[in-house]
C-alpha positions in Angstrom: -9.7 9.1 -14.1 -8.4 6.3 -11.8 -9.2 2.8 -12.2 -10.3 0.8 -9.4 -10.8 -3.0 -9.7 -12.7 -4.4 -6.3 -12.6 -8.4 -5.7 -15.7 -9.0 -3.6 -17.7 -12.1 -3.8 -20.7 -10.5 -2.5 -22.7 -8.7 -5.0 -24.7 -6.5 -2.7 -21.4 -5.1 -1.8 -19.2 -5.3 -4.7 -22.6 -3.0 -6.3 -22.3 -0.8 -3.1 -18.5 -0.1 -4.0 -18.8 0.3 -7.6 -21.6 2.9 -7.4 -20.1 5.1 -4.7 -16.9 4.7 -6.4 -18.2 5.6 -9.4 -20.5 8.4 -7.8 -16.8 9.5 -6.8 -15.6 10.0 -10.5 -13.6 6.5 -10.3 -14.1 4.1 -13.0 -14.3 0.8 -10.8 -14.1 -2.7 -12.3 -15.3 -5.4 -10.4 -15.5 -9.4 -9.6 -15.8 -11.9 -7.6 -13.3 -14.4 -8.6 -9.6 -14.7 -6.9 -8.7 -16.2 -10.2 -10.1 -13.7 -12.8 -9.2 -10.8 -10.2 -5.5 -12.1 -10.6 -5.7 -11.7 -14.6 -7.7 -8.4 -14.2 -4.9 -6.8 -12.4 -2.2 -8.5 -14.6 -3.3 -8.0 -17.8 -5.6 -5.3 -18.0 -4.2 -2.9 -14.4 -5.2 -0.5 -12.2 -4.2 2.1 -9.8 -5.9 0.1 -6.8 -7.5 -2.9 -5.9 -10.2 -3.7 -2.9 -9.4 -7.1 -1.9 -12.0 -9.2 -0.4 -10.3 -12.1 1.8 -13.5 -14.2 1.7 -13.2 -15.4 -1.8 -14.9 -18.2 -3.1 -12.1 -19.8 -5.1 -8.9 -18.7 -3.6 -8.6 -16.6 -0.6 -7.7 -13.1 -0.6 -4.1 -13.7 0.8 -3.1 -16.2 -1.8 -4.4 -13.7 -4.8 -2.4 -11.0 -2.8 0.7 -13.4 -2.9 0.4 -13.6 -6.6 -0.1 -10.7 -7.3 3.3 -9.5 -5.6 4.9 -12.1 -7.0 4.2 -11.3 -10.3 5.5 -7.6 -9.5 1.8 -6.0 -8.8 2.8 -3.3 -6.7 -0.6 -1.7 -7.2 -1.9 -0.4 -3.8 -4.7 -2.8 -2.5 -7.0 -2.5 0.3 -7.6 -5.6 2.3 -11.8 -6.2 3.1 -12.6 -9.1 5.3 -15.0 -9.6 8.0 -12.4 -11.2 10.4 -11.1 -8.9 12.9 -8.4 -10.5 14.7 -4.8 -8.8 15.0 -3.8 -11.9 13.4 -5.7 -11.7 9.9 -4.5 -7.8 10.0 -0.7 -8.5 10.7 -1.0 -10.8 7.6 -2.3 -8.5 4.9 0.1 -6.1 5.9 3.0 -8.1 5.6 1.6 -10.0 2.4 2.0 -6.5 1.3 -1.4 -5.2 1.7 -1.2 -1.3 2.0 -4.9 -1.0 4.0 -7.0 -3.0 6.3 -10.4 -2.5 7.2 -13.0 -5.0 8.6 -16.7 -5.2 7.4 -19.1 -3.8 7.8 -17.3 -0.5 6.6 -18.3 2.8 5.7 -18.1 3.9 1.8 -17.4 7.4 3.5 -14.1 5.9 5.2 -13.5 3.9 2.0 -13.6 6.7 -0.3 -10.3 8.6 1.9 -8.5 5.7 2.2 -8.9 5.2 -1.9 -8.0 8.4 -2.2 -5.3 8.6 0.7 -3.7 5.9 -1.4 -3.5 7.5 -4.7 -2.6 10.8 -3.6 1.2 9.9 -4.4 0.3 8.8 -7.9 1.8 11.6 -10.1 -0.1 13.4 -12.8 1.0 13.5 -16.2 4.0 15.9 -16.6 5.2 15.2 -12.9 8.5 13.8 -11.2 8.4 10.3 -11.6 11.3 9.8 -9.7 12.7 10.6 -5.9 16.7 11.2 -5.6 18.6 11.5 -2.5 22.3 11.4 -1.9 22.5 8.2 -3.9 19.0 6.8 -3.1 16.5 7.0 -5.9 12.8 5.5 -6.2 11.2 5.6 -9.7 7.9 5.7 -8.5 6.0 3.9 -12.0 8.0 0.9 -11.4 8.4 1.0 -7.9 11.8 0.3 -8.1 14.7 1.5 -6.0 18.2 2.0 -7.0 21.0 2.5 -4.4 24.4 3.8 -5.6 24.0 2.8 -9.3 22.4 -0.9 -7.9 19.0 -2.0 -8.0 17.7 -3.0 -4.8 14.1 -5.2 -3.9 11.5 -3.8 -1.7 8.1 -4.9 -0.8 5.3 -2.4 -0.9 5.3 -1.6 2.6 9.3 -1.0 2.9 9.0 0.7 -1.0 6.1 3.4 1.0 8.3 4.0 3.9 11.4 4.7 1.9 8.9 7.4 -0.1 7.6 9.2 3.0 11.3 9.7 3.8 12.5 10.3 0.2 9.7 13.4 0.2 10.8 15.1 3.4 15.0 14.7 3.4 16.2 16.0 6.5 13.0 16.2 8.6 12.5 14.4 11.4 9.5 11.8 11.2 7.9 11.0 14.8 6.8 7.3 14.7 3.3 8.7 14.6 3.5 10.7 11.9 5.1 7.1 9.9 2.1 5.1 11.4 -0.5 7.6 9.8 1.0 7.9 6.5 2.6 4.2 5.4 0.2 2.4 7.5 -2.8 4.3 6.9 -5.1 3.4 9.8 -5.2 3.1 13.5 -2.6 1.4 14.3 -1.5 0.3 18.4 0.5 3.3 18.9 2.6 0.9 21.4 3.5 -1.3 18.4 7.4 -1.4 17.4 6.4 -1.9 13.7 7.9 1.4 12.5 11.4 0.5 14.3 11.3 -3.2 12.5 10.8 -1.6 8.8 12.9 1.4 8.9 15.8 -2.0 10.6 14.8 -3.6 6.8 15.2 0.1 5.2 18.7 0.1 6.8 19.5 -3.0 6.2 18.1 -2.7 2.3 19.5 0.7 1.7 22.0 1.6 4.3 22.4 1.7 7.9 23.2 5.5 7.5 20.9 6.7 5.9 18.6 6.8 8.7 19.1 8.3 11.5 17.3 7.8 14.9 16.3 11.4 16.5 16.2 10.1 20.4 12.3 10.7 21.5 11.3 12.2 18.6 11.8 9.7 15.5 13.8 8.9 12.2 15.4 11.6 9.7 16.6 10.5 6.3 19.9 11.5 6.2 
């Protein structure tokens, strides 16, 4: 049963979560303290978090600094009730893996939850991609290229997974948007060209390869 701890300041909602989620057959944990939030996730994990940005301490960014700076690569979901493209480009490059603005759905909640675990591996599984000299250990979220570790952050660690679990298939831009980005995203945004330029650059310039009008193919 996976452990979700939500970080929400308002108790109507944080009770609104917490009940659906646990309707859901999730064992949610909740505050509404940046600071404890921080330790909660540090010392006592979880396989997501539901970040509120409104936090009456210390915002939602800063706790989702922290928290990747202290290696928390646990998946998190950005709340907040701000809206503008600005807000949203900054959770997703402080490493947030979701973004949706309040008021939300529980319905839409719930698949994004569960859109973000569906990668986690059961007990017994693979926990480890390999790929002509690329491999990802997926519990610590580590890569390892050619017999050297190598840093990502959780966006670029997701992208190098979606290709890592189709080698050799040809992944439109679309297709990326909808699986590492997990939202609607502006189709017209260059945001899939810019990471797979860090995955390159991380991992090897070769190992991706551009498909002209159709996308990227891990080599």
């Amino acid at each position: 049963m996976s452990t979700i701890l939500v970080i929400e300041d308002e108790h109507r909602i944080a009770a609104f979560i917490a009940k659906g989620l646990k309707a859901a057959g999730f064992t949610p944990r909740t505050t509404g303290s940046g600071e404890e939030g921080i330790f909660m996730a540090v010392e006592e994990g979880a396989d997501l978090i539901v970040l509120d940005v409104g936090l009456p301490d210390i915002d939602g960014f800063e706790v989702l600094e922290r928290l990747r700076g202290q290696g928390v690569n646990t998946p998190v979901i950005m709340l907040t009730a701000r809206t503008s493209v600005a807000d949203r480009v900054a959770s997703l490059e402080g490493g947030a893996d979701d973004y949706m603005p309040k008021p939300f759905s529980f319905e839409e909640l719930l698949v994004r939850i569960r859109l973000r675990l569906r990668s986690e591996t059961p007990a017994g599984a693979a926990t480890q991609l390999s790929h002509n000299g690329l491999t990802l250990n997926l519990r610590t979220r580590r890569a390892e290229v050619d017999g050297r570790w190598v840093d990502l952050s959780a966006r670029e660690f997701t992208l190098a997974e979606t290709f890592l679990r189709n080698p050799g298939q040809v992944l439109s831009r679309e297709q990326l948007l909808n699986t590492v980005w997990g939202f609607d995203f502006d189709p017209g945004s260059n945001v899939v060209d810019v990471y797979v330029s860090y995955l390159r650059n991380k991992l090897g310039k070769k190992r991706f390869e551009t498909v002209r009008g159709m996308g990227y193919r891990l080599a």
